[in-house]
C-alpha positions as a LaTeX table, in Angstrom:
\begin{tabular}{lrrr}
\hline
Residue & $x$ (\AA) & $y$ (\AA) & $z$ (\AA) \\
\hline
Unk1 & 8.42 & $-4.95$ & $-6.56$ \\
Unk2 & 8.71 & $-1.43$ & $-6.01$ \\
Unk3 & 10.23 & $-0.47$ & $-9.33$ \\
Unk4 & 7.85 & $-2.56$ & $-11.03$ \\
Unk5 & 4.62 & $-0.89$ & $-10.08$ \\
Unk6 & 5.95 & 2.42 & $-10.16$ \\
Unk7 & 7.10 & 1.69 & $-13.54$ \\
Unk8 & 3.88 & 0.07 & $-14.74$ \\
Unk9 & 1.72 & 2.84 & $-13.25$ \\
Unk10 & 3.95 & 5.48 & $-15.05$ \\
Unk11 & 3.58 & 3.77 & $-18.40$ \\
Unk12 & $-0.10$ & 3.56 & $-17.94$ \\
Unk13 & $-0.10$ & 7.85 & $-18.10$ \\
Unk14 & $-0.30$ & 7.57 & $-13.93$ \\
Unk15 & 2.18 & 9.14 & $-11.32$ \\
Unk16 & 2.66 & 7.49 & $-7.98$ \\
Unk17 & 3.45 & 8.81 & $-4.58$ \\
Unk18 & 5.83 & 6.95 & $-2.88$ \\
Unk19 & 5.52 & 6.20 & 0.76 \\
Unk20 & 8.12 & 4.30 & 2.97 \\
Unk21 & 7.46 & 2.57 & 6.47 \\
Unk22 & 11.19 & 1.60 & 6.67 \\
Unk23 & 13.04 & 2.35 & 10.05 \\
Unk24 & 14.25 & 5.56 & 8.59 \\
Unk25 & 10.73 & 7.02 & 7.56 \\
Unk26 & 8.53 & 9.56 & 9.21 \\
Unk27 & 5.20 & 7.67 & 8.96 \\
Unk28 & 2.52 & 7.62 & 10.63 \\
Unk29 & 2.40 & 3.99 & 11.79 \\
Unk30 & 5.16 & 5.49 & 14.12 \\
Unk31 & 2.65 & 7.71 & 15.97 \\
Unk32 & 0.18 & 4.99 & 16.35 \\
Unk33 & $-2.18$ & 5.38 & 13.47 \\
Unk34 & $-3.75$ & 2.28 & 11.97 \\
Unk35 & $-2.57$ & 0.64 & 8.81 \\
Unk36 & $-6.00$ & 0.94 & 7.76 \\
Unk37 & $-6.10$ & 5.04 & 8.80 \\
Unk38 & $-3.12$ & 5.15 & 6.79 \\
Unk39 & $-5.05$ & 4.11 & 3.57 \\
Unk40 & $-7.92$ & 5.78 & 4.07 \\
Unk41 & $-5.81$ & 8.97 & 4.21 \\
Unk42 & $-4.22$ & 8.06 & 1.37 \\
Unk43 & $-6.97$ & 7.12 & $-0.69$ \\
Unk44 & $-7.79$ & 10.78 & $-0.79$ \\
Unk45 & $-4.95$ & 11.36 & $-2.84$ \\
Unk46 & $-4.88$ & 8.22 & $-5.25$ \\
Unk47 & $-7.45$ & 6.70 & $-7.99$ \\
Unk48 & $-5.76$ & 3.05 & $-6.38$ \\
Unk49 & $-3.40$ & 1.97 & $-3.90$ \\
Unk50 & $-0.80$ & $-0.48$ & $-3.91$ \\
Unk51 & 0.40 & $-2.14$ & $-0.73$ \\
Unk52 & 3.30 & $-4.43$ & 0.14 \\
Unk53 & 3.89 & $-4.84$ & 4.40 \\
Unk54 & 6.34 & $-7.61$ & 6.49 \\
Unk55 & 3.32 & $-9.13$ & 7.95 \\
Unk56 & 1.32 & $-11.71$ & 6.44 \\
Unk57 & $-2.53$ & $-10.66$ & 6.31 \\
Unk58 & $-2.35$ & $-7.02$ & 6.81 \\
Unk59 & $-3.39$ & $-6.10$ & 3.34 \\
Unk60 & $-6.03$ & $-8.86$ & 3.02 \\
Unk61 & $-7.15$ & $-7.25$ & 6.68 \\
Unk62 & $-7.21$ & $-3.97$ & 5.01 \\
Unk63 & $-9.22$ & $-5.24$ & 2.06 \\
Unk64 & $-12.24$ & $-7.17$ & 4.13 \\
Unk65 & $-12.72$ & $-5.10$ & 7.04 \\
Unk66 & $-11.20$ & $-1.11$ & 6.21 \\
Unk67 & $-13.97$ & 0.11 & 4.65 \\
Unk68 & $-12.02$ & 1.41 & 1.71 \\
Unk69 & $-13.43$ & 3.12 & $-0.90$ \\
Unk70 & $-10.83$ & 2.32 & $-3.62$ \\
Unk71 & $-9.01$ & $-0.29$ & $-5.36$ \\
Unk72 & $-6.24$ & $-2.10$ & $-3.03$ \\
Unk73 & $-3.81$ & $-3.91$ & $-4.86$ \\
Unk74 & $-1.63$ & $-6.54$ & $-2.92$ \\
Unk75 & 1.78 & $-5.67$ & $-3.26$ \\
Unk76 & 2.90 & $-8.70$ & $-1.37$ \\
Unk77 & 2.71 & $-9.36$ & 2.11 \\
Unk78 & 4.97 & $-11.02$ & 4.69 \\
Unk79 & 5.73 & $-14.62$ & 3.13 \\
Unk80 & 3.02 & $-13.96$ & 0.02 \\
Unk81 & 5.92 & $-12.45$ & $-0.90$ \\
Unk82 & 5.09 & $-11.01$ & $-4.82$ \\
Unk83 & 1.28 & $-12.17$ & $-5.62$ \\
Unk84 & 1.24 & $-10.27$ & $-8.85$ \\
Unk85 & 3.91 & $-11.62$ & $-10.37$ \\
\hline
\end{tabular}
């Protein structure tokens, strides 16, 4: 899923910035910040977002009550597995 958007967002004249909540990764989930926070902050770098998390609902969550500013696409989350496929 990964490969795909980066690939489609590439070929669409975008760039992406990669970021990683896997057990090796710095983020800031592992301090205790929000996965909302986290896409707010992000969404000052980035025209749109992409999100795929383990737990089903987060991005939906994120959507309806994060007060985002930009586009949130769903990635795929917990057993919704790939919904843009």
């Amino acid at each position: 899923t990964s490969s795909s958007f980066q690939t489609a967002m590439m070929r669409l004249g975008g760039t992406v910035l990669h970021v990683d909540a896997g057990s090796t990764g710095n983020t800031s989930s592992k301090k205790g910040e929000t996965v909302t926070d986290t896409i707010k902050c992000l969404q000052c770098y980035t025209d749109v977002t992409v999100m795929r998390h383990h737990l089903e609902g987060t991005v939906m969550d994120a959507v309806l009550y994060g007060g985002l500013t930009k586009p949130l696409i769903n990635g795929g989350d917990g057993v919704g597995e790939h919904p843009t496929q």
